[in-house]
N, C-alpha and C positions, 0 to 999 in steps of 0.2 A: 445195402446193408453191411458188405462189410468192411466198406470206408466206414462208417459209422463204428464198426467192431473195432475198427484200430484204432481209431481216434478215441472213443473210449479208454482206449489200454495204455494212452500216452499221461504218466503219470502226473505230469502239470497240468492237461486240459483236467483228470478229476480232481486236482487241486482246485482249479481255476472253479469249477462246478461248486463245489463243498464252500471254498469262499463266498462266493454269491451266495447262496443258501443261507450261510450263518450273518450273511449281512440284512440280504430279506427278513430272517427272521427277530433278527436285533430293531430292524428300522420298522416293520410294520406296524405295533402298537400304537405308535406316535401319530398315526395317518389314520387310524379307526378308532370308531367311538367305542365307548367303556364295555358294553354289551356284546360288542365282537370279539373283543380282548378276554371277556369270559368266558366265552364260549370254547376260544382258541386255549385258554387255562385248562380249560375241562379235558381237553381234546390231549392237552400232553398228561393228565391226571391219569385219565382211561388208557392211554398207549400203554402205559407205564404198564398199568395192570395187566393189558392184555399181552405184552410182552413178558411179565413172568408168567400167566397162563401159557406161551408159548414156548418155554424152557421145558415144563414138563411134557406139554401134550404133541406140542408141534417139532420140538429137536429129540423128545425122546421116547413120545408114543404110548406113555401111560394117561390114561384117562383121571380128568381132575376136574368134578362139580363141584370144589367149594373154595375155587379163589374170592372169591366177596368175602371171603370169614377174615381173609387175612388181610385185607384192604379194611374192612371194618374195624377189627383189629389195631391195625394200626393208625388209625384215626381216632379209636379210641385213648389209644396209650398218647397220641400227641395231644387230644383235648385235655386228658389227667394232668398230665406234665405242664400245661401251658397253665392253667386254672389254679396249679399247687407251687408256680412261680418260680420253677425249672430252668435251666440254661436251659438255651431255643437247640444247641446243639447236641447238649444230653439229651433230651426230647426226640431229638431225631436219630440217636441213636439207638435210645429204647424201642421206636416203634419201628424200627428195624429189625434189631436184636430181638424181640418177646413175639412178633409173630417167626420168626425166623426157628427158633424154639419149637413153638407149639407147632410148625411142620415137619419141623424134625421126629419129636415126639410121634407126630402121627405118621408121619413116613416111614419110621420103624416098623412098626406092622403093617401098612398099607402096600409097603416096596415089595414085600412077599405076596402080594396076593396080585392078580391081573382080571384083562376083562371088567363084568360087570361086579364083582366083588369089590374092585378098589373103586369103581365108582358110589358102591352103598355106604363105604367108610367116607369118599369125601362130600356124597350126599349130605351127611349126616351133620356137617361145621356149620351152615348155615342154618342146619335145622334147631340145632341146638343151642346154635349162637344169638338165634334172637330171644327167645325165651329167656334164656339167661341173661343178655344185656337190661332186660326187663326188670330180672330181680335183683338184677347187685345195683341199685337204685343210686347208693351212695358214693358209687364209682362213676356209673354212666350215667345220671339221668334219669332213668329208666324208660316206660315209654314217653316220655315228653325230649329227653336228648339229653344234649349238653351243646352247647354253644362254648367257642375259644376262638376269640380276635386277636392277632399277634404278626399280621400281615400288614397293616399298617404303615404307607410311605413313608420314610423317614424326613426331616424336616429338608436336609440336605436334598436330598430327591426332588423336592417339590408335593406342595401342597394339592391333594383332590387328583392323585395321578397312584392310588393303591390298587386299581385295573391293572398299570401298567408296570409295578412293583412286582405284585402277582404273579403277573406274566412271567417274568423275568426270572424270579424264582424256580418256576414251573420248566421254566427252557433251561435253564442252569442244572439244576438235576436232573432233569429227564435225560436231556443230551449225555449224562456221564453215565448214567444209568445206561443206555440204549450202545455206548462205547464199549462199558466193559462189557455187555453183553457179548456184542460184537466179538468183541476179541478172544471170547471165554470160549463161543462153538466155531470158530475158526481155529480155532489152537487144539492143542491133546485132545483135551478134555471134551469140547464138542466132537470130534473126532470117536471116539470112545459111547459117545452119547449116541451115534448115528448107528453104531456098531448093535449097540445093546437093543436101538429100535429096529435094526433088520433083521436079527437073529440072534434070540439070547444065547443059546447051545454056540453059536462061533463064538459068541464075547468069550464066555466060559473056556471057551478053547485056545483060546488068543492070551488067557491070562488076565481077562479082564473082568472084574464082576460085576454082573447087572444088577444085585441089592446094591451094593455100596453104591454104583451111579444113581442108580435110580434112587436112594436118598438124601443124596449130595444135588439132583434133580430139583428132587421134591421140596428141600430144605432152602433152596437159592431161590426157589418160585413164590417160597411164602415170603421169606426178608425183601425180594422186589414189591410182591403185594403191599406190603409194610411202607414201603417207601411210596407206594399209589396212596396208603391212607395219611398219609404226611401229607402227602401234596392236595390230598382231598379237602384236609382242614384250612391248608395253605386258601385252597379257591373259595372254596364252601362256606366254614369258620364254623360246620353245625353238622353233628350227626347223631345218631337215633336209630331202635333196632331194625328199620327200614332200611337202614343203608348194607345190612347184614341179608337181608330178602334175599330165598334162594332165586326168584326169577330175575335176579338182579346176576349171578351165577350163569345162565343162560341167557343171558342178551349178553357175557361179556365172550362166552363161548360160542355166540354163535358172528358176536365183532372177529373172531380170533380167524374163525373160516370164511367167514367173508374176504378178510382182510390178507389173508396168506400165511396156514401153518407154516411153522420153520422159517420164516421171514421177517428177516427184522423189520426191512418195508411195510411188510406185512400188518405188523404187530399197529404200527404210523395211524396206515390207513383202516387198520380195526378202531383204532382211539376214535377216530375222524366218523367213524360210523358209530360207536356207540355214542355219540353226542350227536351230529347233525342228523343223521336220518328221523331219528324219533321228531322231531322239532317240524322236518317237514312233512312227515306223514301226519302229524296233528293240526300243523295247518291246513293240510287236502280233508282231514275228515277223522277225529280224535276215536271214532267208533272202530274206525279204519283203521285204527294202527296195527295193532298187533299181526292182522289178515294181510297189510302191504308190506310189512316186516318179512313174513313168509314165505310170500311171493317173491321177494327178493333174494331171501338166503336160498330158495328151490330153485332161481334163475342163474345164481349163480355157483352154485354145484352142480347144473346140468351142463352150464357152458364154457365157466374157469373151477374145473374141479381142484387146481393149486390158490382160486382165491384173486382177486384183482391185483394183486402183488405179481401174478404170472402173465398177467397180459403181456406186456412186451417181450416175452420168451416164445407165446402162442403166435401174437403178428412174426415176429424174426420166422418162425418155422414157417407158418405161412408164404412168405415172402421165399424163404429158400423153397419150400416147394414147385410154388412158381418159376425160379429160374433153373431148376432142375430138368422141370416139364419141358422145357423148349427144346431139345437134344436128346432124340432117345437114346444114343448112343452114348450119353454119357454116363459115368462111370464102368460100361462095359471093357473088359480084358482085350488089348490091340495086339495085334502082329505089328512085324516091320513093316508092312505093306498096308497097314490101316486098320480097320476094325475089324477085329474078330467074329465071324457070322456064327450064330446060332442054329440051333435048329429044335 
């Protein structure tokens, strides 16, 4: 394990690593049928999301039940815009910008409050947000939706290959999206972020304050959500007050723990679960889902409480334990003459 540790840390093998990756994920479309290619769409759609869920909850520790509002949200504002014949780019800006806003807004009051208090404020986006997508009819749809195609292969592209246009889209943004992340809590600012999840009273002391993080937090989590409902319309091309459902809220929080709070791996492999698992628990038995959902999120906070993202930190410790155990004398305090005896 810790040849493995160095070799790691040798900054051309994780080049070497990150290369290969960006080529697997460039060449595999072309090798799978259109249906896989969806599904793997889906799959960078959802990371997206669960990744600004995880700016708020997993890098900073406040509780947030209404990321769907903002993913909806902005699937919304990309179907208006595409339907009212919009640059595809101001489009994607607004449904960045207008949910990024309305978490601001709401993180204003929300950022003061903690516990189960900021949880009944973000309870409340989903709740309210479908009802409403309902009545403004002439905006949304209402309940019947709104449908917007604009994904579309280009003639250049080739012809019956809009799976794999998609795709491409989908890995284009996500990848930048999931960078700046990256770089955003690795730098000051997640730094500051960590601070105000351990101890608001030290932030405060440190010269740091936990409102303003916590709605600079809040506000970053919704404009990502915003860029999950872009990319939703991107795969989808159709949304409707369902996509707003708050138990759509809860299977994206419960991808986020499966998956690895704080993790941008993490965030990967929540996408990876809010698309594939559901798919196979309805093939074992669609009565069965929700109950082997369950089952799963309780095996897996009894056994990876950091979430499948922490596995290889669990095995590494493992393993050192292991070679630790074989010498009991090691790490004990030595004389010149050898090991120091106890008593």
């Amino acid at each position: 394990m810790p040849k493995m540790k160095e070799l790691w840390s040798n900054r051309w093998v994780r080049l070497g690593v990150a290369a290969l990756v960006v080529l697997i994920l460039v060449l595999a479309p072309w090798n799978l049928d259109p249906a896989t290619n969806q599904a793997l769409a889906r799959v960078g759609v959802f990371a997206v999301a669960v990744l600004g869920l995880n700016v708020i909850m997993g890098y900073t520790g406040q509780v947030s039940l209404g990321q769907i509002f903002f993913l909806g949200l902005g699937a919304y504002v990309t179907a208006y815009g595409v339907n009212e014949d919009w640059n595809i780019a101001l489009v994607f800006l607004l449904a960045v910008v207008i949910p990024g806003i309305a978490g601001y807004v709401v993180a204003l009051a929300a950022a003061r409050l903690g516990g189960l208090a900021i949880a009944m404020v973000t309870i409340a986006l989903p709740i309210i947000g479908v009802p409403l997508a309902k009545r403004l009819s002439d905006v949304t749809g209402g309940s019947q939706g709104t449908s917007a195609r604009f994904t579309s292969a280009p003639d250049w592209f080739g012809a019956d290959l809009d799976d794999i246009w998609q795709y491409y889209i989908v890995l284009a943004i996500a990848a930048a999206v999931f960078v700046l992340v990256h770089n955003l809590v690795r730098g000051k600012f997640g730094r500051a972020l960590a601070i105000v999840k351990e101890n608001e009273a030290v932030a405060s002391s440190m010269g740091i304050s936990p409102y303003r993080y916590k709605v600079m937090a809040f506000t970053i989590a919704a404009m990502i959500g915003g860029v999950s409902g872009f990319l939703y319309m991107v795969v989808v091309q159709y949304t409707s007050p369902e996509t707003l459902a708050f138990h759509h809220s809860i299977n994206l929080l419960a991808s986020m723990v499966i998956g690895g709070a704080g993790s941008i791996a993490g965030s990967l492999l929540g996408g990876a679960y809010y698309v594939l698992v559901p798919n196979v628990t309805n093939e074992i038995d669609p009565t069965l889902t929700a109950l082997i959902q369950g089952v799963i999120l309780l095996v897996v906070l009894f056994v990876l409480p950091g979430g499948i993202a922490s596995l290889p930190r669990v095995i590494r410790r493992l393993f050192q334990k292991k070679d630790g155990g074989g010498d009991r004398t090691a790490g004990r305090p030595t004389t010149a003459t050898g090991t120091l005896k106890t008593h």
